[in-house]
C-alpha positions as CSV (number, residue, x, y, z in Angstrom):
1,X,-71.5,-27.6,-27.3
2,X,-69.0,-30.2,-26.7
3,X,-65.4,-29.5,-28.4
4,X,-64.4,-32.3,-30.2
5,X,-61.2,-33.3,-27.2
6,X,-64.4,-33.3,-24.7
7,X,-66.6,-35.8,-26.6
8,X,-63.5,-37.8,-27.7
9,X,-62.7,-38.1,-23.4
10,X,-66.3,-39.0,-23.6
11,X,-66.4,-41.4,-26.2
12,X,-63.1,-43.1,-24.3
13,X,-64.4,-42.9,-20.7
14,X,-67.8,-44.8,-21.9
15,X,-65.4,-47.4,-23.9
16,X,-63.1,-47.6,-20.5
17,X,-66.3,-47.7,-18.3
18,X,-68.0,-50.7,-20.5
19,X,-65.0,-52.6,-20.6
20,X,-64.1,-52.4,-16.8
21,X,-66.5,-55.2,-15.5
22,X,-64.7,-57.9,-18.4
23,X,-61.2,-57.2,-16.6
24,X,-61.5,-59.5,-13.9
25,X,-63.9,-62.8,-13.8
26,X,-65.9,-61.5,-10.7
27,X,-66.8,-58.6,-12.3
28,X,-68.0,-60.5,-15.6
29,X,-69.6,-63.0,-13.3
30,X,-71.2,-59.7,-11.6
31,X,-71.9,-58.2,-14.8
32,X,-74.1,-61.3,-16.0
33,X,-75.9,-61.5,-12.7
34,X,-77.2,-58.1,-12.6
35,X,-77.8,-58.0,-15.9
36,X,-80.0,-61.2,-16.0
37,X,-81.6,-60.1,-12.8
38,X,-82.6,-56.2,-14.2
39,X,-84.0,-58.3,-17.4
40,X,-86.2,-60.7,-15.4
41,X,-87.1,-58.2,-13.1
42,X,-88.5,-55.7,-15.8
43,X,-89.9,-58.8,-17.4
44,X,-92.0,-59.6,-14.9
45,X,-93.1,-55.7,-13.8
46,X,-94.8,-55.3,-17.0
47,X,-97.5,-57.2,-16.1
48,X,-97.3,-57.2,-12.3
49,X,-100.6,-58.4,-11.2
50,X,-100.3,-61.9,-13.9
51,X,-96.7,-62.2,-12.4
52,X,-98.2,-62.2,-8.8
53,X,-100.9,-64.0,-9.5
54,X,-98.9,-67.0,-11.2
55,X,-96.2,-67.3,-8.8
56,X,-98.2,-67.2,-6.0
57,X,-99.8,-70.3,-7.1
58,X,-96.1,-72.0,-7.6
59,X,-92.9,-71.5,-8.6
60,X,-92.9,-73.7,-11.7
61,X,-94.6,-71.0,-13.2
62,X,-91.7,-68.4,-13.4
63,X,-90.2,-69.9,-16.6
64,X,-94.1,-69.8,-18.8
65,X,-94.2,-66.3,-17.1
66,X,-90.9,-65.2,-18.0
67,X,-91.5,-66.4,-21.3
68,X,-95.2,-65.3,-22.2
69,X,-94.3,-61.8,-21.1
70,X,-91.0,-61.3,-22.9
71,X,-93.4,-62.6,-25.8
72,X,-96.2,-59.9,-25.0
73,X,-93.2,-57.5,-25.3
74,X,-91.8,-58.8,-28.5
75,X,-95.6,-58.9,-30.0
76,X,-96.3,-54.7,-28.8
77,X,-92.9,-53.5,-29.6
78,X,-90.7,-55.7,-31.6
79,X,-87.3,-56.0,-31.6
80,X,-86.5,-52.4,-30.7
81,X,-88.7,-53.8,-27.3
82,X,-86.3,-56.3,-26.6
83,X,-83.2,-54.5,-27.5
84,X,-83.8,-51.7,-25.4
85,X,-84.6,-53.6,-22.2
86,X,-81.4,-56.0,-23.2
87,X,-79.7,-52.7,-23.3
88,X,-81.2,-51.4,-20.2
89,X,-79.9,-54.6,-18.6
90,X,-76.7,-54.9,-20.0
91,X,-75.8,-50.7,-19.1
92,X,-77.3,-51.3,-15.5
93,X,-75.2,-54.3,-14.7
94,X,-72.0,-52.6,-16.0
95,X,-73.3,-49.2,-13.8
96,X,-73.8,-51.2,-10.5
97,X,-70.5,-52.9,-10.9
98,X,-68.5,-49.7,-11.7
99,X,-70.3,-48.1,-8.6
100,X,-69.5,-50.9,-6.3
101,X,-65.9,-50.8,-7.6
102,X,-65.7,-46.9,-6.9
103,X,-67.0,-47.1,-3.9
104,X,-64.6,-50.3,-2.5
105,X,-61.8,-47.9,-3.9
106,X,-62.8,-44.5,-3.3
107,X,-64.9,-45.0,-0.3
108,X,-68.0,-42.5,0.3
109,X,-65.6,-39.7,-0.6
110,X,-66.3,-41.0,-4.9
111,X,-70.1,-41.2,-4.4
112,X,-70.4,-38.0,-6.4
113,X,-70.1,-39.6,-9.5
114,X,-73.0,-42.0,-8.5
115,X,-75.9,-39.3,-8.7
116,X,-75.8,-39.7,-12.4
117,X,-77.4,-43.5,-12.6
118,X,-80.1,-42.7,-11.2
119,X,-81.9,-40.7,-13.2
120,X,-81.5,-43.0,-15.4
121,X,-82.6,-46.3,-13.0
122,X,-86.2,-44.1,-12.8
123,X,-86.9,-42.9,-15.6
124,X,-86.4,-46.4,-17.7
125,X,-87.0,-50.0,-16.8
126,X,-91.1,-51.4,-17.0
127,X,-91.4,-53.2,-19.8
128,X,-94.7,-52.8,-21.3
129,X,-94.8,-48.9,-20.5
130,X,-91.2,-47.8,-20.0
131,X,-91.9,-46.6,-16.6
132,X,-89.7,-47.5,-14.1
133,X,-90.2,-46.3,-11.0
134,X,-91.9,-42.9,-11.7
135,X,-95.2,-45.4,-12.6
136,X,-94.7,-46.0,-8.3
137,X,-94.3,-42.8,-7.9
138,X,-97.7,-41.9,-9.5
139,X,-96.4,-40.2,-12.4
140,X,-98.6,-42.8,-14.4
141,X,-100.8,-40.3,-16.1
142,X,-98.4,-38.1,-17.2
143,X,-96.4,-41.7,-19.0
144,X,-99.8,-42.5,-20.2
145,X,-99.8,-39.2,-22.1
146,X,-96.2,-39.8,-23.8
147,X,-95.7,-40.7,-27.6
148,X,-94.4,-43.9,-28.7
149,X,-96.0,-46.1,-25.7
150,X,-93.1,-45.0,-23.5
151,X,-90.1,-45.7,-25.8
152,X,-88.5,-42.3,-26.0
153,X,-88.9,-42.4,-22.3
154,X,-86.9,-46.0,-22.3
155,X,-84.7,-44.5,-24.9
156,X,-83.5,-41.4,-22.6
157,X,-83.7,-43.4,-19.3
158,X,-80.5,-45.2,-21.5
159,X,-79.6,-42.0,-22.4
160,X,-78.9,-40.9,-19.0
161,X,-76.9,-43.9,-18.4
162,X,-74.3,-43.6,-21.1
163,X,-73.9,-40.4,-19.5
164,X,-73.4,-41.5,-16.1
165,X,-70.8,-44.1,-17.8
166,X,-69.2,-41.2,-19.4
167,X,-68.9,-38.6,-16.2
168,X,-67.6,-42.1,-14.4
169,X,-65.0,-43.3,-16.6
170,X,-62.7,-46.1,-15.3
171,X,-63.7,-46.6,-11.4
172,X,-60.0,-47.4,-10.8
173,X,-58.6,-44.8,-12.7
174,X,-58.0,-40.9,-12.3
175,X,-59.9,-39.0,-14.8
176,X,-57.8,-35.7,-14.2
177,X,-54.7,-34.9,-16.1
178,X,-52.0,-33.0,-13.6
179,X,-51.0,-29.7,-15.0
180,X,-47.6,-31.2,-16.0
181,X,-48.9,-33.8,-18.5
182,X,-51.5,-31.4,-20.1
């Protein structure tokens, strides 16, 4: 179990970590476009084959795509649809950001801290299933199988983010205390 100084370094690394990519405008601006793309981009794999099959006739079509499928989500899973791939957006845009920022600081030497995201970029994203990648990776059957039409799946994908946020911190700060000022 976490002691209750561990979670509360936790609790503040996640806060410092979520706040980071509002310090500076390009890393709002950064923030917003990753976000908006992860949302369209799980929009549209939830019904891949519609998506292809409308944009390959014309581009005019993104927006009634874009629109009927975040619909098709809202009608199978409600809000809680939405807000989780909002979520899933919003967590992945301030992930890639921090991870750019550690590694233009750090270099490849703070690309440890990286192998937490992506668990969590597998196991969620798809929005009609929750699949994410692992539906590529032909782990279909075994999602097919899952309670809840994939949401505990989508709901631990973010999970595993918050946790990558929290191992990461502040990509511009130290996360270790010297001996001195323990």
């Amino acid at each position: 179990m976490l002691g209750y100084d561990s979670s509360r370094q936790f609790a503040t690394n996640v806060s410092a970590a979520l706040s980071y990519p509002f310090e500076t405008w390009r890393g709002t601006i950064g923030l917003l476009v990753v976000a908006g793309s992860t949302y369209v981009l799980l929009i549209l794999a939830a019904m891949p084959a519609f998506t292809l099959q409308m944009l390959s006739d014309d581009i005019y079509w993104f927006d009634q795509v874009l629109v009927s499928l975040t619909e098709m989500l809202y009608r199978t899973d409600g809000w809680l649809g939405i807000a989780i791939i909002v979520l899933y957006a919003l967590f992945t845009g301030v992930a890639v950001i921090n991870a750019i920022s550690q590694l233009w600081t750090l270099g490849f030497s703070g690309m440890t801290d990286l192998t937490g995201v992506l668990p969590g970029l597998l196991a969620s994203g798809c929005a009609s299933c929750g699949a994410g990648l692992l539906g590529f990776l032909g782990f279909t059957g075994g999602l097919a199988a899952l309670p809840y039409d994939g949401t505990l799946l989508r709901i631990g994908g973010l999970a595993l983010l918050v946790f990558f946020l929290g191992r990461a911190g502040h990509p511009e700060q130290c996360r270790f205390t010297s001996e001195g000022t323990s």
